[in-house]
C-alpha positions in Angstrom: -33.6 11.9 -4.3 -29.8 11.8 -5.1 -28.0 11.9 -8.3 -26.3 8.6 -7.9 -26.0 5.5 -5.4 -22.2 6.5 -5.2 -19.8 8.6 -6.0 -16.2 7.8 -5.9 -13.0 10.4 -6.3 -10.6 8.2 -7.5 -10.2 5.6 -10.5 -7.1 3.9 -9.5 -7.5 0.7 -8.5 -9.1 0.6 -5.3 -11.2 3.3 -6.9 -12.1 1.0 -10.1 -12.3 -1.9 -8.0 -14.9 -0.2 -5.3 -17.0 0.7 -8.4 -16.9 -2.7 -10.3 -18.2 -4.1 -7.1 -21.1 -2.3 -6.7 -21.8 -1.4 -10.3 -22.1 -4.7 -11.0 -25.1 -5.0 -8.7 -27.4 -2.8 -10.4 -26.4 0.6 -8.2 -25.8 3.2 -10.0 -22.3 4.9 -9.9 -20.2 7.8 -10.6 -16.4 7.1 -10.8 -14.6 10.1 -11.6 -10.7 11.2 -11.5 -8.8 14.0 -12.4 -6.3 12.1 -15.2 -7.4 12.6 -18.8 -9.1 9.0 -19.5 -6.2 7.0 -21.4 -3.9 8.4 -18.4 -5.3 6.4 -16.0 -3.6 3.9 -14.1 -0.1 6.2 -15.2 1.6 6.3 -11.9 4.9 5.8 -9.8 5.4 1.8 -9.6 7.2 -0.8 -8.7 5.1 -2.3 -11.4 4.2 -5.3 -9.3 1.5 -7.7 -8.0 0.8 -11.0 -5.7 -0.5 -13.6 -7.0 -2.8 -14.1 -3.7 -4.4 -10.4 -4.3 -6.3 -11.5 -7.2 -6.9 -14.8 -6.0 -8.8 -12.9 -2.7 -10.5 -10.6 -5.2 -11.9 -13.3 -7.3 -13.2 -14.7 -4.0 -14.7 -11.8 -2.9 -16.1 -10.4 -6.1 -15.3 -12.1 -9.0 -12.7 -10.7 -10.4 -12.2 -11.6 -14.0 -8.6 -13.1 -14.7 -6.1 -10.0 -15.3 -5.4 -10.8 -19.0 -2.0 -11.6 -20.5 -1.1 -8.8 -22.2 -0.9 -6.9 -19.1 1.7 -9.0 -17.5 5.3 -8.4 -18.9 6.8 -11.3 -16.7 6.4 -13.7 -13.7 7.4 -12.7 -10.9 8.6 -15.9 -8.6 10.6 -14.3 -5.4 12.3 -11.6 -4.1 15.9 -11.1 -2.8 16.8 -8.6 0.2 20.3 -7.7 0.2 22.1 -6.3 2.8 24.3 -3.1 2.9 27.5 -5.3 2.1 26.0 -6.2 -1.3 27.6 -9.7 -1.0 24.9 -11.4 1.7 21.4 -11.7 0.2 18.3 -13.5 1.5 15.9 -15.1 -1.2 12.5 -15.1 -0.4 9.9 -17.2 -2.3 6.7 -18.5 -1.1 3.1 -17.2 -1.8 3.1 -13.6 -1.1 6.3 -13.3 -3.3 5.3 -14.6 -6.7 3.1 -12.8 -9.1 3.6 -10.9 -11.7 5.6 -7.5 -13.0 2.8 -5.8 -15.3 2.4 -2.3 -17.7 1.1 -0.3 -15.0 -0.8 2.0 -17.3 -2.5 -1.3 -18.9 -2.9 -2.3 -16.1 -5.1 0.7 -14.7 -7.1 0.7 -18.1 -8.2 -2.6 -17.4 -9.6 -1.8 -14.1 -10.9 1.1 -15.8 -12.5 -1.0 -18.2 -14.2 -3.0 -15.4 -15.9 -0.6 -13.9 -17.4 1.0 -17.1 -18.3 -2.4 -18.1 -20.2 -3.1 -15.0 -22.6 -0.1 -15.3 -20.3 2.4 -13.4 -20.2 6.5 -14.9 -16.9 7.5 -16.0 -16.4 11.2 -15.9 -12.2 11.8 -16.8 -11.1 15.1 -16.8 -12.7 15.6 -13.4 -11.8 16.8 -9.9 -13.2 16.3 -6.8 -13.5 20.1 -5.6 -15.4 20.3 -2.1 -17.4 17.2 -0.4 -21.0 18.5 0.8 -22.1 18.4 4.0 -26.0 18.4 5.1 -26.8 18.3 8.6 -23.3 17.5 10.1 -23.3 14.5 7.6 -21.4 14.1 4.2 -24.2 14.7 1.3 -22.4 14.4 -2.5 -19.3 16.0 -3.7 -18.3 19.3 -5.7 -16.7 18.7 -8.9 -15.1 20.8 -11.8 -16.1 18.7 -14.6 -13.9 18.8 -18.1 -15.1 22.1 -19.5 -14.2 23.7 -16.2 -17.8 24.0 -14.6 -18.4 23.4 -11.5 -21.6 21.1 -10.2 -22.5 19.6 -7.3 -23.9 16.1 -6.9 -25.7 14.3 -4.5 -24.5 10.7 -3.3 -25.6 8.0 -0.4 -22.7 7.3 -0.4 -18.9 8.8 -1.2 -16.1 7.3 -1.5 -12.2 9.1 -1.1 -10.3 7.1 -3.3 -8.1 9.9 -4.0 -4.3 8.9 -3.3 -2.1 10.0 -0.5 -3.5 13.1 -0.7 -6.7 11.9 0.9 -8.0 15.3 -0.7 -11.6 14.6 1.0 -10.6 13.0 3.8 -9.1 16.4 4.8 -12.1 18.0 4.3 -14.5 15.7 7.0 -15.8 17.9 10.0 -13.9 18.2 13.2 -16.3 16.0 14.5 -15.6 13.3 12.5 -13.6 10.2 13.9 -11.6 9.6 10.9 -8.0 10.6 10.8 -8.2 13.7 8.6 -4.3 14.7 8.7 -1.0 11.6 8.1 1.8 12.4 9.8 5.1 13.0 7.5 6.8 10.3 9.2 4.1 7.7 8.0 4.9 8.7 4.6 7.4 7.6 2.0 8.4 9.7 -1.1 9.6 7.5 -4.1 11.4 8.1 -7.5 11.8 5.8 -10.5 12.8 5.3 -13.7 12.2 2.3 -16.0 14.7 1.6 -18.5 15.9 -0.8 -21.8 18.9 -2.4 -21.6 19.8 -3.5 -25.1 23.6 -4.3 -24.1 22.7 -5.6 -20.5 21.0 -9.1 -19.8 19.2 -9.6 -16.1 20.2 -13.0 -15.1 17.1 -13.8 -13.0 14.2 -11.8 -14.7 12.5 -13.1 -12.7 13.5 -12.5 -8.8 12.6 -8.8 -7.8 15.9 -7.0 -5.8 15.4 -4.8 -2.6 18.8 -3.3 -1.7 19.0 -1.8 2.0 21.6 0.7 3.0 20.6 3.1 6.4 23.6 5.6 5.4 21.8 5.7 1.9 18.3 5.6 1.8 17.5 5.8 5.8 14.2 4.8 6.5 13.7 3.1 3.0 15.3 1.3 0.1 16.5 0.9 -3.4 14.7 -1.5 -6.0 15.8 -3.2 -8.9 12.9 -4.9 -10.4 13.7 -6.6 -13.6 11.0 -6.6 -16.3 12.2 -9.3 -18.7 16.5 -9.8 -19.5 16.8 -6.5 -21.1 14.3 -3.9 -18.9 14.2 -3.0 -15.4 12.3 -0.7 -13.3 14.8 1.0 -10.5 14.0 3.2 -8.0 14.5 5.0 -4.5 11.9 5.2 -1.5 13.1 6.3 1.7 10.4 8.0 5.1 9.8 11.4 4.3 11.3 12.0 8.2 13.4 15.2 8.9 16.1 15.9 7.0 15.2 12.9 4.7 17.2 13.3 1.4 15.7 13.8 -2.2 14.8 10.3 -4.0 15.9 11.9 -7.2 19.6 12.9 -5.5 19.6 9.0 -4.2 19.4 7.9 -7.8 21.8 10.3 -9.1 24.5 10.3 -6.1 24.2 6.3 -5.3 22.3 4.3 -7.5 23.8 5.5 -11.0 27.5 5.0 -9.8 26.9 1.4 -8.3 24.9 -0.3 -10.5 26.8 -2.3 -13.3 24.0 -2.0 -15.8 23.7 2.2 -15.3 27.3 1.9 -17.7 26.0 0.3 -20.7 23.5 1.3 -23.1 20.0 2.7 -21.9 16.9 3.5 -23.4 14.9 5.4 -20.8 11.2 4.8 -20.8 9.9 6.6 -18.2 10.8 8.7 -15.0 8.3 10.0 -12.3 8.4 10.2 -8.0 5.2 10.1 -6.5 4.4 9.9 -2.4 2.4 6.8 -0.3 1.7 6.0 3.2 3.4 3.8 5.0 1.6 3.2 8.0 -1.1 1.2 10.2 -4.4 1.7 8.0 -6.9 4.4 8.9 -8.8 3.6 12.3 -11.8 3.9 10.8 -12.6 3.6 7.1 -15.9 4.8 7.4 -18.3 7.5 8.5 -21.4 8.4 7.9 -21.9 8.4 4.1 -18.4 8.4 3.9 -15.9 5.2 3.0 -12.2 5.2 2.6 -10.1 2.9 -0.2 -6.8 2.5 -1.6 -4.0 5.2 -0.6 -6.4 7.4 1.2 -7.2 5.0 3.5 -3.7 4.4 4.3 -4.3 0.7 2.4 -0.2 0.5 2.1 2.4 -2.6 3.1 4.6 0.2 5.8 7.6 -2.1 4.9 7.6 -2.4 1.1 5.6 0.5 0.4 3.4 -1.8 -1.7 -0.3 -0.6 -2.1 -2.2 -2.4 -5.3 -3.1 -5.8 -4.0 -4.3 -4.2 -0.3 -6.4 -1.3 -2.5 -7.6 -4.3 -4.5 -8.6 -5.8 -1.8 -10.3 -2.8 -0.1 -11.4 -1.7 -2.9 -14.1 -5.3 -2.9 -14.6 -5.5 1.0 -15.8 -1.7 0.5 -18.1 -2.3 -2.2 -19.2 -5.5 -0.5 -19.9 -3.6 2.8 -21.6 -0.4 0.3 -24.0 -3.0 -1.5 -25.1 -4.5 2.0 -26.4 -1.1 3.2 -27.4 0.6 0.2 -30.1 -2.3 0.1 -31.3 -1.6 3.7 -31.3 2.1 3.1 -28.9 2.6 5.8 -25.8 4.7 5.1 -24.6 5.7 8.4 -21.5 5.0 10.1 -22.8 1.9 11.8 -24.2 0.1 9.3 -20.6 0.8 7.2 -18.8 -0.4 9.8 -18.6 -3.8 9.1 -15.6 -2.7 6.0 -13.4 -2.0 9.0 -13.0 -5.2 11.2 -13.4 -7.2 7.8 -10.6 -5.3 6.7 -8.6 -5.6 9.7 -8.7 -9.3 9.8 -7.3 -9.7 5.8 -5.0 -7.4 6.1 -5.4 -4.5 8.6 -3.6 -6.2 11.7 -0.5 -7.5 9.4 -0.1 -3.9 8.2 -0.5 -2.5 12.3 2.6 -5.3 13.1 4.7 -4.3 10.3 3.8 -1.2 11.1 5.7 -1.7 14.3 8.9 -3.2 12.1 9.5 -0.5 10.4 10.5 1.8 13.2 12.8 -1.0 14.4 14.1 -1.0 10.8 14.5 2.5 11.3 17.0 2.8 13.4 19.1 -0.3 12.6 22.8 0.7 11.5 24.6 -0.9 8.1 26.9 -3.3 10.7 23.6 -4.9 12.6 22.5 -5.5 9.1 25.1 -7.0 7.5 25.9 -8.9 10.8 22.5 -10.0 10.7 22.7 -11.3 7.3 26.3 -12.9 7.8 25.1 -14.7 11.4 21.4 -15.7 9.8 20.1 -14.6 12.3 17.0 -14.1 10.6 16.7 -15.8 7.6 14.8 -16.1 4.4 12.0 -18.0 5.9 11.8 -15.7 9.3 11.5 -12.7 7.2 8.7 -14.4 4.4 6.8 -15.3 7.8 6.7 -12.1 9.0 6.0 -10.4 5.8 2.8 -13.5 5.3 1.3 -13.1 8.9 2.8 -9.8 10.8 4.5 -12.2 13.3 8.3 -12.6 14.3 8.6 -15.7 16.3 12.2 -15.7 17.9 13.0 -17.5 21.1 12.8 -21.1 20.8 14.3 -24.3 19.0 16.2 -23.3 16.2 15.8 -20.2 16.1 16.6 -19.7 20.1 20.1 -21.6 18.5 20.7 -18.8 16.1 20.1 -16.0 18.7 22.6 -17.5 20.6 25.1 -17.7 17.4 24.8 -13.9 17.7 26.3 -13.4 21.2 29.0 -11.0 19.3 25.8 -8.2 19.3 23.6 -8.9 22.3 22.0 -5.3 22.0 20.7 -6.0 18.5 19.5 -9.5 19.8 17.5 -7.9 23.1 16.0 -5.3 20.1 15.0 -8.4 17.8 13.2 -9.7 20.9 11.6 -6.8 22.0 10.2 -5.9 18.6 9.4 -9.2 18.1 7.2 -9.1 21.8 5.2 -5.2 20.3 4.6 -7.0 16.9 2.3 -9.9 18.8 1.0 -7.1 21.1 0.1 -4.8 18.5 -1.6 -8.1 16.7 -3.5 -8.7 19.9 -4.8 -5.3 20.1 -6.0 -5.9 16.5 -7.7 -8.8 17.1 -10.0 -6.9 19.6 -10.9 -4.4 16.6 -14.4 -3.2 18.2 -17.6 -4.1 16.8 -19.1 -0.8 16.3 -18.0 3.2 16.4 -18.8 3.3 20.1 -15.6 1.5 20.8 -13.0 3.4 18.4 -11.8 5.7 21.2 -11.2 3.4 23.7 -9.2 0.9 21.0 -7.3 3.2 19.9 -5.9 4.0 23.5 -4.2 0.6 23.3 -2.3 1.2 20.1 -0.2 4.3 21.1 1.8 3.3 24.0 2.8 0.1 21.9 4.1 2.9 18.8 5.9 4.8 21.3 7.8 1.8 22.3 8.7 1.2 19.1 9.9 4.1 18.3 12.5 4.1 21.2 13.9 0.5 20.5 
């Protein structure tokens, strides 16, 4: 007999979400994390959430309405802005407006969820060592607040730890799950959250993504207002060789250019933190043994945005958990079905964008700005891609504005070459197999189109 249904190393909010899921079915859960208790949900942020996350959540699992005093402002679109500073593209549609929230309030109340439904809250905690029994995962080590250690017995446990996958790293050779991310399919992030009593944000409201490939290569800068007088700035860029500090971006290019760094500011808070930015996990799932959030890879690879996708795995795994803890069947097939579910939400848009980024990659400042100026890709191209994974360039209109771009034919055959991977990457995606016997053989298909990529 085991000491819980679950166990789950992690109460952020895939983590909280996994465990409201199946807490709230009678199962009895263990949700555990290493923060002191009214730390968590403290964590590098851009502090911001879709609107369609929750609505998919609420579908899924009921989530309750995310109260109001967690939400500091509407968030209704999002403005890219090229190098040049002067040509911007406003995006607004459903995956751009939501909300900008108190991150810390906001991982409280997921918290509060979860403890609500039934699940155990141990704070304090870490995850030390995952058990193994027979070749298969068996409970988890922990050193609880007083510094012991125990070990615990689970059907099922769930990694929810972060970017660190801390227990993913520990799975057996033998297991198919990626145990190791590659640096390059990580981004490291800096931010700092200000007042700005002498400085009013003219459009609270629209979130600002600043790109610059001499600056922040590989990533971006954000200014995401919080009402007229706060903001939440920062600096992400691919953690690829040679990548440069996020803390030296804010100090060397951010502070000097920004018109509201030379009035008055009260800072609030500062903090970096890491995240993947890659195609999710292959498999999510292996025998006793389920994936969520971070450590799953759960992450937008363009934005670097992971709460709504965590939320969202976060249900489909406790869904999938629920299903086979009632039939008593915890291995790797029955927990399969969390992976071509997940896939088909949000999985093969991540896989495409995936694909986009190491096109964005190794775009200069002038194909940027000349993009931008020519409209070659405008608002609604980009909010497309970003809503579905797809780039659709070649006919009607769009054909039109290709052609308007004659001046930079080799960025144009790129756009369309991308544009061709994206669709076959989403192909491959669609045939996600069925079952663990196919995972090899999958996954064959999805390298040669990365390694394309890469070289455009």
């Amino acid at each position: 007999m085991t000491d819980y249904d679950v166990i789950i190393a992690g109460a952020g909010t895939g983590g909280s979400t996994t465990a409201y899921a199946i807490a709230k079915k009678g199962y009895s859960v263990l949700l555990l994390d290493r923060k002191e208790k009214d730390k968590i949900g403290d964590k590098t942020c851009g502090d911001a959430l879709g609107s369609h996350h929750v609505k998919e959540a609420q579908e899924l699992i009921g989530l309750p309405e995310i109260p109001d005093d967690i939400v500091e402002y509407v968030v209704n679109g999002i403005d890219l802005i090229a190098p040049d500073r002067e040509h911007r593209l406003r995006m607004q549609g459903p995956t751009t407006t939501g909300m900008s929230f108190n991150r810390l309030k906001m991982g409280q109340w997921f918290l509060g969820l979860a403890e609500k439904a039934g699940a155990e809250v141990m704070a304090s905690t870490r995850a030390k060592k995952l058990l193994i029994k027979d070749g298969k995962v068996s409970g988890l080590r922990i050193m609880d607040s007083e510094g012991n250690d125990r070990d615990l017995t689970a059907r099922i446990v769930v990694d929810a730890t972060g970017a660190t996958g801390m227990l993913r790293r520990q799975l057996p050779e033998s297991s198919p799950i990626e145990r190791v991310i590659n640096k390059d399919d990580m981004m490291v992030a800096w931010r700092d959250i200000y007042e700005t009593p002498e400085y009013d944000f003219e459009t609270p409201d629209i979130l600002e993504i600043f790109w610059n490939q001499e600056e922040t290569l590989g990533g971006y800068t954000w200014v995401f207002p919080q009402g007229r007088n706060r903001v939440n700035v920062g600096a992400g860029v691919m953690t690829i060789k040679n990548h440069r500090r996020p803390q030296d971006i804010m100090k060397e290019f951010v502070e000097p250019n920004w018109d509201f760094y030379k009035t008055k500011l009260v800072r609030l808070d500062s903090s970096g933190g890491v995240a993947p930015i890659r195609r999710p996990i292959d498999t999510m799932v292996d025998d006793n043994f389920m994936l969520v959030g971070d450590a799953a890879c759960q992450v937008n690879p363009i934005h670097g945005g992971g709460i709504g996708s965590s939320i969202l795995g976060g249900a489909l795994a406790g869904l999938t958990a629920c299903k086979v803890l009632e039939t008593n069947d915890t291995s790797i097939g029955s927990l399969w079905e969390y992976n071509p579910r997940y896939m088909e939400m949000y999985g093969s848009k991540q896989a495409s964008l995936d694909v986009f980024r190491w096109f964005l990659l190794n775009v200069t400042n002038d194909d940027i700005d000349f993009a931008f100026r020519k409209q070659i890709i405008k608002a609604s191209d980009l909010l497309d891609t970003s809503m579905t994974g797809k780039m659709k360039i070649g006919t009607g209109e769009k054909f039109k504005r290709l052609v308007s771009g004659i001046g930079n034919v080799p960025l144009l055959r790129r756009v369309q070459k991308i544009a061709h991977l994206m669709e076959d990457i989403r192909e491959v995606y669609a045939q996600y197999p069925s079952s663990p016997d196919g995972l090899s053989d999958w996954q064959e298909k999805l390298w040669p189109i990365y390694d394309q990529a890469k070289k455009i």
